[in-house]
C-alpha positions as CSV (number, residue, x, y, z in Angstrom):
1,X,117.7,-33.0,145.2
2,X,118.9,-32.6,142.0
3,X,118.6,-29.2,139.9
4,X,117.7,-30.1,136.7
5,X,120.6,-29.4,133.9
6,X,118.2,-27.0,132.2
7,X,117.5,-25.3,134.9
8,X,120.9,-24.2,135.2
9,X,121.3,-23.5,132.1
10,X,118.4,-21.4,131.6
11,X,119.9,-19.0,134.5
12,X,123.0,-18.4,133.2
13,X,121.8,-17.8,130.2
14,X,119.3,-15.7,131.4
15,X,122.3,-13.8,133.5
16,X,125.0,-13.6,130.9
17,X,121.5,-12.0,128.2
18,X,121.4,-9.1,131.3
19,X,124.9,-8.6,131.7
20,X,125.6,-6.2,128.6
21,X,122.2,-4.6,129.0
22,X,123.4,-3.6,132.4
23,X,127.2,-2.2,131.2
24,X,125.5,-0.4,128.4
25,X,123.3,1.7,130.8
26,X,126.2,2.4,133.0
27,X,128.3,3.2,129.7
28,X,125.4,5.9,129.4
29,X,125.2,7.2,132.6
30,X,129.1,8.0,132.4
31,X,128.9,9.4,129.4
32,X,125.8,11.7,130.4
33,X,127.8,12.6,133.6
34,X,130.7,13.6,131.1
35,X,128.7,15.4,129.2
36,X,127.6,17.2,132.3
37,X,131.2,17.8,133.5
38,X,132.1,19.3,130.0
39,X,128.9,21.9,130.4
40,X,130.0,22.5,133.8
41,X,133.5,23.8,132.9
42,X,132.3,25.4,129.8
43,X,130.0,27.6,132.3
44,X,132.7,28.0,134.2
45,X,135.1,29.1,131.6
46,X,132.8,31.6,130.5
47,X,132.1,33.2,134.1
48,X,136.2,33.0,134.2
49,X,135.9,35.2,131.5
50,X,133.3,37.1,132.2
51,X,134.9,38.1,135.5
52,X,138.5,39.4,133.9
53,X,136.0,41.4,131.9
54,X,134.8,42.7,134.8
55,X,137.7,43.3,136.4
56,X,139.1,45.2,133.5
57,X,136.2,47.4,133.2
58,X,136.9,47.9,137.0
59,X,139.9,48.6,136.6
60,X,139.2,51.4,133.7
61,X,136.5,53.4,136.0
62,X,138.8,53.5,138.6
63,X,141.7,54.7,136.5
64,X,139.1,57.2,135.1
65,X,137.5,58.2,138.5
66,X,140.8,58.9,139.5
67,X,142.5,61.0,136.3
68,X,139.0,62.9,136.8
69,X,139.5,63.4,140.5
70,X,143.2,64.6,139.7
71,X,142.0,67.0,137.2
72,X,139.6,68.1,139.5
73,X,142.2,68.9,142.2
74,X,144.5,70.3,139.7
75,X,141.7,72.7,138.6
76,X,140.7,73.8,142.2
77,X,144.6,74.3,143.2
78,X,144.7,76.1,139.8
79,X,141.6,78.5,141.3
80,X,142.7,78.7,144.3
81,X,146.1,80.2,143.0
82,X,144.6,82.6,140.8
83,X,142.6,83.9,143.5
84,X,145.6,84.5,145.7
85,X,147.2,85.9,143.1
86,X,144.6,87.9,142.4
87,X,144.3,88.9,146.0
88,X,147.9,89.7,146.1
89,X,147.2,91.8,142.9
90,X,144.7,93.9,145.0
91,X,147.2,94.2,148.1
92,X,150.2,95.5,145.8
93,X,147.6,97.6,144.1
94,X,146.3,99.1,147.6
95,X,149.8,99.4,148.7
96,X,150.8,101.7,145.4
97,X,147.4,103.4,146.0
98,X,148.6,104.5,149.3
99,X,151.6,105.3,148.3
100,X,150.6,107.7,145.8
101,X,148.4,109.2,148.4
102,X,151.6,110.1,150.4
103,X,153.5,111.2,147.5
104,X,150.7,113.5,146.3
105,X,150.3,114.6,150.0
106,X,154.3,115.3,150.1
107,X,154.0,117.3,147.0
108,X,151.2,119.2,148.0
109,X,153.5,120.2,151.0
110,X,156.7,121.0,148.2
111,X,154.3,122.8,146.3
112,X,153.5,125.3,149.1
113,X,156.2,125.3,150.1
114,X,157.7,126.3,146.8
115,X,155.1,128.8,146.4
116,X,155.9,130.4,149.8
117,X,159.8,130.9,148.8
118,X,159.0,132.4,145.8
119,X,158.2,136.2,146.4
120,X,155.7,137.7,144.5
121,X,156.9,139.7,141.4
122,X,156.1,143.8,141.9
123,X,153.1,144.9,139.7
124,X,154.7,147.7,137.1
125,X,153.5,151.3,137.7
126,X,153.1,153.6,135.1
127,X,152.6,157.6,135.8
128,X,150.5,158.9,133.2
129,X,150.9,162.6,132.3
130,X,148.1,164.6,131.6
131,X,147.6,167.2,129.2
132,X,146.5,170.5,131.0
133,X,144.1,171.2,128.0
134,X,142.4,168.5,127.4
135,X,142.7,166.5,130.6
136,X,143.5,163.4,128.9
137,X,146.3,161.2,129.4
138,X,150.1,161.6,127.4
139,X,151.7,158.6,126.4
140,X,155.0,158.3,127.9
141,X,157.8,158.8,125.8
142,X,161.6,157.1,126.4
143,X,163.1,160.4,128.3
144,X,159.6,160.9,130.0
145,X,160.9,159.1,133.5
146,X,164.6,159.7,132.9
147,X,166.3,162.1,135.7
148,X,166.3,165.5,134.9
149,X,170.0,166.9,134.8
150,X,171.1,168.7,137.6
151,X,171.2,172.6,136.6
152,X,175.1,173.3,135.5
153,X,175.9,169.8,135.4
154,X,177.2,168.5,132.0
155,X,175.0,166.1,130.2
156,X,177.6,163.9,128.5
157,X,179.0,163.2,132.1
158,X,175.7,162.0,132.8
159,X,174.9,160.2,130.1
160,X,178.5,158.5,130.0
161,X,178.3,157.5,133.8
162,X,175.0,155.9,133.1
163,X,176.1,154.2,130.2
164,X,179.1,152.7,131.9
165,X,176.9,151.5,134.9
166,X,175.8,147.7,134.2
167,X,172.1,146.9,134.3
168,X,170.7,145.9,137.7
169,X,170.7,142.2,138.0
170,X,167.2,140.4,139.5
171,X,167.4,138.5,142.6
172,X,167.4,135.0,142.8
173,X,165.8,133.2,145.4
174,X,168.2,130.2,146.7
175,X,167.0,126.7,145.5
176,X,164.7,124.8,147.4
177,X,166.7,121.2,147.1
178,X,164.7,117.8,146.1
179,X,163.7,115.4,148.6
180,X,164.1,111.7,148.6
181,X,160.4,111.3,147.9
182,X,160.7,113.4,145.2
183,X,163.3,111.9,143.9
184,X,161.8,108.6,143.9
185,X,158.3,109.9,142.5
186,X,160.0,111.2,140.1
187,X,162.2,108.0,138.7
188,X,158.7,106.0,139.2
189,X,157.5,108.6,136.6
190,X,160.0,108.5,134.4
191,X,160.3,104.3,134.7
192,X,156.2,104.2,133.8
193,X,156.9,106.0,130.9
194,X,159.6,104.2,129.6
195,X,162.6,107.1,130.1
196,X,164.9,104.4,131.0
197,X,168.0,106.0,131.5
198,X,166.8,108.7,133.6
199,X,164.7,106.2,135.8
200,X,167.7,104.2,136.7
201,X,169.5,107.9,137.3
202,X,166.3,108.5,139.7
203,X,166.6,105.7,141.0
204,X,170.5,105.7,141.8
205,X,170.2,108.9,143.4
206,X,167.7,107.6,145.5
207,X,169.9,105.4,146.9
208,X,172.5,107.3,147.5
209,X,170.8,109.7,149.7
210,X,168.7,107.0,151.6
211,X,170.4,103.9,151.4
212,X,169.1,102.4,154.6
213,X,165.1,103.8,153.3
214,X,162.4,101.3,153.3
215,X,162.3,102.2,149.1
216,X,165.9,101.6,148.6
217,X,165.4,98.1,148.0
218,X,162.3,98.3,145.2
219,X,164.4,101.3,143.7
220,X,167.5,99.1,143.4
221,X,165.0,96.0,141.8
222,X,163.3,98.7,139.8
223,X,166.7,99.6,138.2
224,X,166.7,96.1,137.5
225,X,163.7,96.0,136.0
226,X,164.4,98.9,133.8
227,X,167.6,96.8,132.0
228,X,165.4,93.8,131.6
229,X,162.9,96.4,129.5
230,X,165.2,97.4,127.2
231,X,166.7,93.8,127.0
232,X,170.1,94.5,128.8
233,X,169.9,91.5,130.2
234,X,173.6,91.0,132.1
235,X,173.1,94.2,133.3
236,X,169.9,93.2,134.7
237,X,171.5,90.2,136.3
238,X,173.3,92.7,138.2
239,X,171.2,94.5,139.2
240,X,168.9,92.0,140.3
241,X,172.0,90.2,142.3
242,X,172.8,93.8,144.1
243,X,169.2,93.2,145.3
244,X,169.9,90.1,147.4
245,X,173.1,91.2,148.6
246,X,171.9,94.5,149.8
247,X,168.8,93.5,150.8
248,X,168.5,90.4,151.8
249,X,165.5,90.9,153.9
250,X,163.7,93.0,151.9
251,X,159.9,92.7,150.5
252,X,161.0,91.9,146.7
253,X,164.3,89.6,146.9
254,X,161.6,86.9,145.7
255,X,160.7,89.2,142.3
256,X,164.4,90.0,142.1
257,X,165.3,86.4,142.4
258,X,162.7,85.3,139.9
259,X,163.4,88.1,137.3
260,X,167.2,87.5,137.7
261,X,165.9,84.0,136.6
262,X,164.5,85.2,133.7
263,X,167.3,87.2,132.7
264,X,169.8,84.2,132.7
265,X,167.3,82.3,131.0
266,X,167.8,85.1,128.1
267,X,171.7,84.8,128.2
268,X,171.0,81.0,127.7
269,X,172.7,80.2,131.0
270,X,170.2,77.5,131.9
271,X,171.5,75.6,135.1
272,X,172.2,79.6,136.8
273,X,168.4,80.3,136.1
274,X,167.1,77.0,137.1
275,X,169.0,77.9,140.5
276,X,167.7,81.4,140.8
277,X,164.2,79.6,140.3
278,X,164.8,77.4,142.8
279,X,166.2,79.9,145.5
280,X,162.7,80.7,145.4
281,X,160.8,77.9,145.1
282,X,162.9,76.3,148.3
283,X,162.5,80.1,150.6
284,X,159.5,81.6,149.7
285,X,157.1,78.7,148.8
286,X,154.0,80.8,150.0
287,X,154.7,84.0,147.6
288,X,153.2,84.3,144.6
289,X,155.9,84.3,142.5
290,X,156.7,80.2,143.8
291,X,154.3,79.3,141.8
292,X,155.7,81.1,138.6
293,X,158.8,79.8,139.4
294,X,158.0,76.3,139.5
295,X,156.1,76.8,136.1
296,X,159.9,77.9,135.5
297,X,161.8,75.3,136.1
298,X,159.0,73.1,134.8
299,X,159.8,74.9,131.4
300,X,163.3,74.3,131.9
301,X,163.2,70.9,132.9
302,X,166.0,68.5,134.2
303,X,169.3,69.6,134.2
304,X,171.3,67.4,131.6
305,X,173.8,65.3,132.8
């Protein structure tokens, strides 16, 4: 059977009309899906963004949470320093209270002491003559007491013997000699109100009687101290350097190392004081004085090169 030419023709006509119609539609579709895709990454973009934002922020808070947390530790280490300082302050204060008790006690016990060698000085008498007449007293006159010559005796003899006698001398009663706490109290008194010279005298002498006393070594770092006042500062390097030779063990080698710090640091000698700051830093890190010490050589910084 045959299909009719027009038939055929009519179909492919009719096919070839639909086939644009169809590639248009998918021309749309791709283009919408494009359009879609373009959205898509723009969102994403953005949340990209958004999310280095973020982060950023993050990273801010924590930077700030974590300077505020330092600060906060700084602050309480800061505290609790000042309240072991502070404590300390109260020991060494309790200490010099009862120390002063025992010195007061120990001059309580010179005084009496004193005031039992010393006799007691003989009231004068006076013999009053009275006049047979009136019955009141006569006022002595110079010859009143004075011996009455011996009958046939020659006055001038007398009076030339008595002149050439010398006049009775008083009697002394021997020295009562000063004690080592005495000396020290002393020097402490003269050192609190600023008699240097004889403080560090005091305080030699000290020494030299007691050397092996449990004061000997705050007398010798007093004498330091002393030099350092009046701003003799190589002296007080000596001074302070005697300390931790002689006493190596004693209760204030880490003062006497931090204050012969300070002294070199006033003679501009720089790497000596950062190493006298650091004697104590290294060997008494739980004293009081580490922590001024490191504020020290935090002043001083870095040795130069």
């Amino acid at each position: 059977m045959r299909v009719p030419f027009t038939a055929v023709a009519g179909v492919m006509l009719t096919v070839i009309l639909a086939f644009p119609a169809t590639a248009t539609a998918a021309d749309r579709e791709h283009e919408q899906l494009m359009a879609d895709i373009r959205m898509l990454q723009e969102h994403a973009l953005r949340l990209h963004l958004m999310m280095n934002a973020l982060d950023t922020r993050m990273d801010e808070l924590v930077a700030g949470q974590e300077a505020i947390g330092d600060a906060m530790r700084r602050a309480f280490a800061d505290q609790q320093l000042t309240a072991e300082n502070i404590a300390t302050v109260i020991r060494v204060v309790r200490e010099k209270v009862d120390e002063s008790n025992v010195r007061i006690s120990s001059l309580s016990q010179e005084i009496e002491a004193l005031r039992e060698a010393i006799p007691p000085m003989p009231m004068p008498t006076t013999i009053l003559s009275v006049d047979p007449e009136t019955g009141l007293p006569i006022a002595p006159t110079a010859g009143a007491n004075a011996p009455q010559p011996v009958a046939g005796a020659d006055p001038n003899a007398d009076s030339a013997e008595t002149d050439a006698q010398p006049p009775p001398v008083a009697a002394v009663s021997p020295g009562v000699a000063m004690s080592p706490q005495r000396l020290y109290d002393t020097a402490w008194a003269d050192y609190t109100n600023g008699q240097w010279a004889l403080a560090v005298q005091g305080f030699e002498a000290y020494i030299e009687t007691v050397p092996q006393s449990d004061f000997a070594d705050d007398a010798a770092f007093y004498i330091g101290q002393t030099y350092f006042a009046e701003s003799r500062f190589e002296e007080a390097v000596d001074a302070f350097e005697q300390v931790l030779l002689n006493y190596p063990d004693g209760d204030v080698v880490p003062d006497a190392s931090y204050k012969r710090g300070l002294a070199l640091e006033r003679l501009d000698d720089p790497d000596r004081a950062r190493q006298a700051f650091e004697l104590v830093v290294v060997n008494y890190p739980e004293h009081y004085m580490a922590a001024m010490a490191q504020q020290a050589l935090d002043r001083l910084g870095q040795p130069q090169p």
